[in-house]
N, C-alpha and C positions, 0 to 999 in steps of 0.2 A: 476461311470464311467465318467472318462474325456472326453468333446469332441475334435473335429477334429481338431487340429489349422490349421490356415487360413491366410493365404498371405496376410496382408493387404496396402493397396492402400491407402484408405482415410478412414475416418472415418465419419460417420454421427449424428450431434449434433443436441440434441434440439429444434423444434420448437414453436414458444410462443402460437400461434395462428391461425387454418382456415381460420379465418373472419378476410374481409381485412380491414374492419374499426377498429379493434383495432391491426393488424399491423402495421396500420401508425400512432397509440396513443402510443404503443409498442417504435415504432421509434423514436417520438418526442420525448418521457423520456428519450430515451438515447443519442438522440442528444445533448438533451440540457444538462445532467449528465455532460455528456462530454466536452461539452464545457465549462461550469462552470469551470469543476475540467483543463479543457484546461487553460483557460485565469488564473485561479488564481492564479494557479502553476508558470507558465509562467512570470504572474505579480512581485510575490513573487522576482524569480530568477532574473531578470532584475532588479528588485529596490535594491537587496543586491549584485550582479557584478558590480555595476554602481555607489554606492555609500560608497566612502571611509569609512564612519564612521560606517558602519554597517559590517564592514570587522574584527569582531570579530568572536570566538569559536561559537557561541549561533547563532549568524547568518551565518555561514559558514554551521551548523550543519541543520539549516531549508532551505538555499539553495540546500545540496544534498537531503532534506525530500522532496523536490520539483521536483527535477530530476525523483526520487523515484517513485513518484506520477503518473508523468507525464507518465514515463514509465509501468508501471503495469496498470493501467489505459487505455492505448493505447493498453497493448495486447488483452485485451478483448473485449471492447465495441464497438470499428470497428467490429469487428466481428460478435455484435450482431445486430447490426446497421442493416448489413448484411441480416442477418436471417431475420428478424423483415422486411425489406423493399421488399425484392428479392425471400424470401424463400429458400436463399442458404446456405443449411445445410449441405453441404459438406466440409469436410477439409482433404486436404493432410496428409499423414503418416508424412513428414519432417514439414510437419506447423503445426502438432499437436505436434512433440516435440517441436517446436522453442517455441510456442506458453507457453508450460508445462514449459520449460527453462527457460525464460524470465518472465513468472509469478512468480515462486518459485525463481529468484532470485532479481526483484525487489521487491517482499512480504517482503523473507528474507531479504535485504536492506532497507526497512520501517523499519521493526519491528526492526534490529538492531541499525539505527538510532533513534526511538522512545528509545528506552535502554540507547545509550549515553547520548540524550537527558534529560532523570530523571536523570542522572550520573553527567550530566554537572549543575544541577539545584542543587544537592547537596552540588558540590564545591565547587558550587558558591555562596551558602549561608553559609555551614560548614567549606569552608576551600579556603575562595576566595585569601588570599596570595598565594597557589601552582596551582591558577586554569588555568594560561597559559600553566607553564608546565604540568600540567596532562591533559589537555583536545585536547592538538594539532594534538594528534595521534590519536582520535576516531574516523573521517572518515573513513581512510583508511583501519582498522579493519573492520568496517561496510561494505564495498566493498567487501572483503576478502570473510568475511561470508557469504553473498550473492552470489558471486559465487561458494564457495566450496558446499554451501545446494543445489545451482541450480544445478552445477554438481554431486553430489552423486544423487539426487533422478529422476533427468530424466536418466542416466544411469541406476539405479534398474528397474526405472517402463518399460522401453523400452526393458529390457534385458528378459521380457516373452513374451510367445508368446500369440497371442490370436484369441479365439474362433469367435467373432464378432467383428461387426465396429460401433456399438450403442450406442452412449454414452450420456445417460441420462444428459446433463446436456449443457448448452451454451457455452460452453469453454472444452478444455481438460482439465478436471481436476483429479488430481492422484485415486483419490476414486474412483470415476466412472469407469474409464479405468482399473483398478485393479479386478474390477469385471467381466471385457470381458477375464480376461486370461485361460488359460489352463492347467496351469503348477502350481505346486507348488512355483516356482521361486516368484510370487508375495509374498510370504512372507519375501524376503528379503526387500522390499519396505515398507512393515508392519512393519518391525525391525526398518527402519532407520528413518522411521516417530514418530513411538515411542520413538525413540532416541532424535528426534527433538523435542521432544512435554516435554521429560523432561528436554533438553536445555533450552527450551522458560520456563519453569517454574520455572525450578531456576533462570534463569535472572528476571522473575517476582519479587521471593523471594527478590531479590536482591535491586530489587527495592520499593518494600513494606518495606523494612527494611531500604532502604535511604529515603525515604518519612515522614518514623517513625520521623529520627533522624530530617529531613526536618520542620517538625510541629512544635518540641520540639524545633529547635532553633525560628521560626513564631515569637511562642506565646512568647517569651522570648522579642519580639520587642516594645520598648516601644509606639510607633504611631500606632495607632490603622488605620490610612491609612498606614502604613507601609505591616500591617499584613492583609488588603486585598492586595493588590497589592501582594504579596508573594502566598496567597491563588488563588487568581483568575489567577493565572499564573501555581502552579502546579495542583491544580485538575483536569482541562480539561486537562493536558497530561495523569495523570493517569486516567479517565473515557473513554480514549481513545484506552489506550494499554488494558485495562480491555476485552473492547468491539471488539477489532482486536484479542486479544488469545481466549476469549469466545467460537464466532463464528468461528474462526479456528481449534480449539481442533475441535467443534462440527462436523465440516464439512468433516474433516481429519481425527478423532477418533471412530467416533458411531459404533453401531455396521452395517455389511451392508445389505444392501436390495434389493429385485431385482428391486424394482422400483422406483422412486425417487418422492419426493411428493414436493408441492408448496414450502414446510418450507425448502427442501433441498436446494430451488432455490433460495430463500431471505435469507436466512444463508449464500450462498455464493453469493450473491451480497453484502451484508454485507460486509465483510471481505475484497474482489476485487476492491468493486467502494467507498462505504459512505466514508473511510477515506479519498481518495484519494480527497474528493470533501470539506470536511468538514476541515481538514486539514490546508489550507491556513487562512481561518477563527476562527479557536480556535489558531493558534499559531502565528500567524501575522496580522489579519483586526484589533485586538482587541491590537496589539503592539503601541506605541504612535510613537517610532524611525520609524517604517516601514510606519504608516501613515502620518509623516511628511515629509520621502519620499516621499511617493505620491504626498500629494500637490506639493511638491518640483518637481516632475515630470512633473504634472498636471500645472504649472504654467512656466515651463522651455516651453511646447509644446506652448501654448496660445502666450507666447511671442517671440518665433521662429518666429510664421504664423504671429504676427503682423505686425514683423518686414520686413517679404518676403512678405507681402500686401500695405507696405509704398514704397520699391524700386519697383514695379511693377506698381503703381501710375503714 
């Protein structure tokens, strides 16, 4: 027997902790999560708008992975911020969808981005003659998709109704919320998830099979620094997108439960925050053009203030 649906107002997420000494150790983690994956992002985007020579596909392609970042990253962790300092477990009905919106489709804009990105690493080594023309249009693709997945699935999961406003988890997230309904209707959000989940896997495929052919040209290089430099450059993308669909299937797919355990809560911090932080470092700290920006930056700043401490003399 179904229960009663229920009007709802807001909804109530998550809390980490009673004890206020590890709501404010709670807080600091995510402070500082935040700012990390803040300034990195930030850094990233500013040192490839600003500078000509990195106004290539490969870094046009990590400028919007930085957007990306920045945005998905922001819908949550304020929020936890929130909870963790205030104990304000409360969320709006329109700030839980904005909130479900804006995850799912800055998620889906990572991950689409992360896709072009093996795509763009293929052409680049398998067929770097056509790699202007094939790779100019993978942005805007990635954008696309990010908001058609954001609009399909916050419209399914919004479109039941529901029982309760308890949502086991720090964020709205579609799983959780899908288990407050009432209606049979959440199985259309079931569908379209599973839709998405064997989207994300054959773009996987897709990508295991450009990596394939990725190695095979590597090892064919005759400079043995040629063939790190190739390696150290695609593994961490793929160790990456491994660990963002992983945890995703995991989080979006299992079977569900009425209550949600630790592992549910670190699977999806996984998925929401570690890229977003990790990110500017596997695909840019470790870049030699991005860190010559830097100094480059690092030494334009130094010599500005010298110069505005000499006319101020």
């Amino acid at each position: 027997m179904l229960e009663t649906p229920r009007i709802i107002a807001e909804f109530l997420l998550l809390g980490f902790s009673d004890n206020w000494e590890l709501q404010i150790l709670y807080f600091m983690g995510f402070l500082v999560t935040y700012l990390a994956a803040l300034i990195g992002n930030l850094l990233i985007f500013i040192l490839i708008a600003f500078n000509h020579h990195l106004h290539t596909p490969m870094y046009f392609y990590l400028m919007n992975l930085s957007i990306a970042d920045i945005g998905s990253i922001s819908v949550t962790i304020p929020k936890a911020m929130d909870i963790s300092l205030m104990d304000n477990r409360l969320i709006s009905y329109s700030g839980c969808v904005a909130q479900v919106f804006l995850l799912i489709f800055f998620v889906g804009l990572d991950f689409s981005i992360l896709i072009v990105m093996g795509y763009d690493r293929y052409v680049a080594i398998c067929d770097p003659l056509h790699y202007d023309t094939v790779m100019n249009k993978g942005a805007s693709g990635a954008w696309i998709t990010g908001f058609l997945s954001a609009t399909l699935h916050t419209g399914s999961t919004f479109a039941i109704t529901f029982c309760s406003n308890v949502v086991n988890q720090f964020f709205c997230e579609i799983p959780q919320l899908l288990k407050l309904s009432c209606s049979d209707l959440y199985l259309i959000e079931v569908g379209a998830l599973v839709f998405s989940a064997s989207l994300g896997s054959g773009c996987f495929v897709f990508i295991i099979v450009s990596y394939v052919q990725i190695f095979r040209a590597v090892l064919r290089i005759p400079s043995v620094k040629g063939r790190q430099k190739a390696f150290s450059t695609c593994l961490p993308h793929l160790i990456v997108i491994f660990l963002f669909l992983s945890t995703s299937f995991f989080a979006y797919l299992k079977p569900p439960s009425s209550s949600t355990s630790n592992l549910d809560v670190v699977v999806s911090m996984v998925y929401a925050v570690v890229p977003q932080v990790i990110n500017p470092i596997i695909y840019s700290m470790r870049n030699k053009e991005i860190k010559a920006a830097l100094w480059k930056l690092i030494g334009w700043h130094f010599s500005f203030n010298n110069r505005f401490s000499l006319v101020h003399l």
